[in-house]
Phi, psi and omega in degrees: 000329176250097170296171176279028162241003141124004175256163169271128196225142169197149163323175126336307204264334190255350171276038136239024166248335173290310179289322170281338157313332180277313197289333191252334199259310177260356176058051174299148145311186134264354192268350198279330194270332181285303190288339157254037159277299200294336179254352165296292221290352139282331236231297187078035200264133172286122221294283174357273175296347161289318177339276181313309210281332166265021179073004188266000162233128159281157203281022161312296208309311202290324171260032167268301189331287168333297198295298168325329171285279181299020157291042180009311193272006190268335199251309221287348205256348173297315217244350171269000000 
């Protein structure tokens, strides 16, 4: 999910599984997830770090975010 140039790539089905980890596991807003949603797509900035850059996650969060990505079993069961 994280190339080796540092960007993130996922399905349809594990970026709503991402999203329900921010919403239910850090307990994000939605409007808190829309609004640095709304600035990757301008930005083209990996949501993670929009996150943190706008102040809605601490880096506790951001590296539970990490951790999460680089998870392996957060994709395989997502993708059959």
């Amino acid at each position: 999910m994280i190339t080796p140039q540092g960007k993130i790539t996922m399905s349809h089905t594990t970026y709503k599984q991402f999203l329900r980890f921010l919403h239910e596991e850090l307990y994000l807003s939605a409007d808190s997830i829309a609004v640095a949603q709304r600035s990757m797509e301008q930005t083209q900035g990996p949501l993670p770090m929009l996150l943190w850059q706008y102040g809605l996650i601490n880096l506790y969060q951001l590296d539970k975010i990490y951790d999460w990505l680089d998870c392996p079993s957060n994709t395989s069961n997502q993708e059959h």
